[in-house]
N, C-alpha and C positions, 0 to 999 in steps of 0.2 A: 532509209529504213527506220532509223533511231536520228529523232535531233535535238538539241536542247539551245533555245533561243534565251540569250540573256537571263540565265536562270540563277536562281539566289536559293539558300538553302538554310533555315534557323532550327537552331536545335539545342534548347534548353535557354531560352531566350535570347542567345548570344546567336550572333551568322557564322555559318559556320562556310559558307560560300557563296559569291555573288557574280552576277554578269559575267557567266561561266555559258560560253559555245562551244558545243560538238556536235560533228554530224558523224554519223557510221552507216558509209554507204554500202551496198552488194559489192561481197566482196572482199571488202577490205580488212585490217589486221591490226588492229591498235595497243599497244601495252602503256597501262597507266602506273605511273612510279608518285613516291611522295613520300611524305615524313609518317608516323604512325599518328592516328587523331587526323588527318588533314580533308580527310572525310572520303576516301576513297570510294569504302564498304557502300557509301549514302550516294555517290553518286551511280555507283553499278543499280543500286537498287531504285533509284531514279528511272534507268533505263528500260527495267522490265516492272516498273508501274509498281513495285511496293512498298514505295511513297513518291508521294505528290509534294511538287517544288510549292518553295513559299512564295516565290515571286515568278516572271517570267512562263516561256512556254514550253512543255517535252511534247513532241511527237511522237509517238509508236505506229510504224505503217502508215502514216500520213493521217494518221487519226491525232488529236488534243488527249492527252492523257485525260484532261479533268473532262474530257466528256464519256467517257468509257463509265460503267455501270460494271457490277462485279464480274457479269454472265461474259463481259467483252472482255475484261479484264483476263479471265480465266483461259478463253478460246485463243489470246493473244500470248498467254505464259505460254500453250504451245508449240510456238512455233518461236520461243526465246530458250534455249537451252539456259541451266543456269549449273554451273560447278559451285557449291559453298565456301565459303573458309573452314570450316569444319562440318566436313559433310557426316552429316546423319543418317542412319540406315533402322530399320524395324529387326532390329537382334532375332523376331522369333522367325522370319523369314531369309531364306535362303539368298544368295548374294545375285541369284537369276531370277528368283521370286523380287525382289528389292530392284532390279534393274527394269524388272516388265513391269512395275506398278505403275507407271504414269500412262502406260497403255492401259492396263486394267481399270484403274479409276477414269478414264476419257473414252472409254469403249473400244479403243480401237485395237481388236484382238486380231485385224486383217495384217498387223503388224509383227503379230508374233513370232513369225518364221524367220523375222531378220534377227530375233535374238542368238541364237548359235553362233550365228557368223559373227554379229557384237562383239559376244563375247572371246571368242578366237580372235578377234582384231585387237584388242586391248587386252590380251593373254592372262584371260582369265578362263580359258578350257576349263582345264581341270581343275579349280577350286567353284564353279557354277553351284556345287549342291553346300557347301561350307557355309555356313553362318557371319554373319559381319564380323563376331569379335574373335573369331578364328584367322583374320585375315593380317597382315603387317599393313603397315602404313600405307605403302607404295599400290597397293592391293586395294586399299579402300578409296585411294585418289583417283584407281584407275576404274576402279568401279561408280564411281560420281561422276567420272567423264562419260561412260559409260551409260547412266542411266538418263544425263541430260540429253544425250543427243541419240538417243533412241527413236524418239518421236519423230526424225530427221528435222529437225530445229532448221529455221533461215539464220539464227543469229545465237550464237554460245559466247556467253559469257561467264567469266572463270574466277571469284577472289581468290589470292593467293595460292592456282592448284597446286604446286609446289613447295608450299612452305615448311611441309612435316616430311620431306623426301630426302636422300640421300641425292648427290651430283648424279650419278648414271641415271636412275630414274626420274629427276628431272628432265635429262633431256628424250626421255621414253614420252612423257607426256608433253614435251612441247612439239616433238614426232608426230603424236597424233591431232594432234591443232592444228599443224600445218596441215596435214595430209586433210583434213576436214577445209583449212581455206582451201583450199588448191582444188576442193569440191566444190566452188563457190559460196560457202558461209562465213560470213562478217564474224569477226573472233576478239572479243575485249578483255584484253589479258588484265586485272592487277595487280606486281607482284613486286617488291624489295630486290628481287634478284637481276642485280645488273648484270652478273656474268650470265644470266637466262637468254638477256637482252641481244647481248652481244656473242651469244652462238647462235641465234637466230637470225641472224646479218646477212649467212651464208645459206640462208634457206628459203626469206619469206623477206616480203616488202612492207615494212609494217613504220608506221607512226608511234612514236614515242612521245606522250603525254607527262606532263608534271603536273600533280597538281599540291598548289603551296602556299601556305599564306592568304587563302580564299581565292585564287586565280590557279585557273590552270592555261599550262602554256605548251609550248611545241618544246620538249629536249632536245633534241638533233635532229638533225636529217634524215632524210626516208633512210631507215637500213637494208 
């Protein structure tokens, strides 16, 4: 679905990573780990095309990134779920108004009806008419999960969903990642949180990534 062939990555003259391979097939479940700076954020954002490697080749859907044109580009962010490292939300709209925008902006209001259920699924019933800076943390992580895979995405990808959370609702949101792999969508986690990793052992089969020193490499074994 996503691959990246021998790819190299410069960022402010310096590499910041090179003959760097990963594929992420249907499916599958990967959590990427590594130091802070080691370019994590650059390569999630490699993955769903918003940026283009300095060397080497990405594939998105068996398409060359660099032959995608923006109109591809765009038709392709839909069916990439994306969670932020600090997700942003439009304050003067409602947290159910903010979750159905990527259907409103892409026309697809055939979609609308799945929003109730959404939002019951990622328990945010009763806060749907609430404004973002009414919401707690945990509330605003669950609502960026929420709005990524609305569009029913083949592929979500997550920086750090967990990072501004308390332990119990960490593992609320990795609850609903699996429950999304187990729906068949490829899931690229990247996140600091080893004890994330390792309660995830007992739930999902997932590949653990490093990446370090310009290389990333395999952590352990399938969990």
């Amino acid at each position: 679905m996503i691959a990246l062939d021998n790819v190299a990555y410069h960022y402010g003259g310096a590499e910041l990573f090179s003959q760097l391979t990963l594929s992420l097939e249907p499916g599958s479940f990967h959590f990427l780990t590594g130091p802070s700076g080691a370019g994590k954020t650059t390569l999630l954002k490699l993955c769903y095309g918003a940026l283009q490697a300095t060397s080497g080749e990405v594939r998105v859907f068996d398409t060359p990134a660099t032959a995608l044109d923006r109109d591809q580009i765009a038709m392709i962010r839909r069916r990439i779920g994306v969670v932020h490292q600090n997700c942003e939300f439009l304050d003067h709209l409602s947290i159910a108004e903010n979750i159905a925008l990527p259907l409103t902006v892409s026309g697809r209001l055939d979609l609308m009806e799945n929003l109730t259920d959404l939002l019951g699924w990622v328990g945010l019933a009763k806060q749907m008419d609430q404004l973002p800076p009414e919401l707690s943390g945990g509330e605003r992580q669950r609502a960026a999960l929420a709005r990524a895979v609305i569009m029913s995405p083949d592929v979500i990808i997550a920086d750090e969903p967990t990072g501004n959370v308390d332990w119990e609702m960490s593992q609320r949101l990795l609850t609903l990642l699996v429950e999304l792999n187990r729906m068949g969508k490829t899931v690229l986690i990247a996140t600091h949180d080893l004890n994330l990793i390792r309660t995830a052992k007992s739930q999902v089969a997932a590949r653990v990534l490093r990446l370090k020193g310009g290389q990333l490499l395999q952590a352990g074994a399938e969990l």
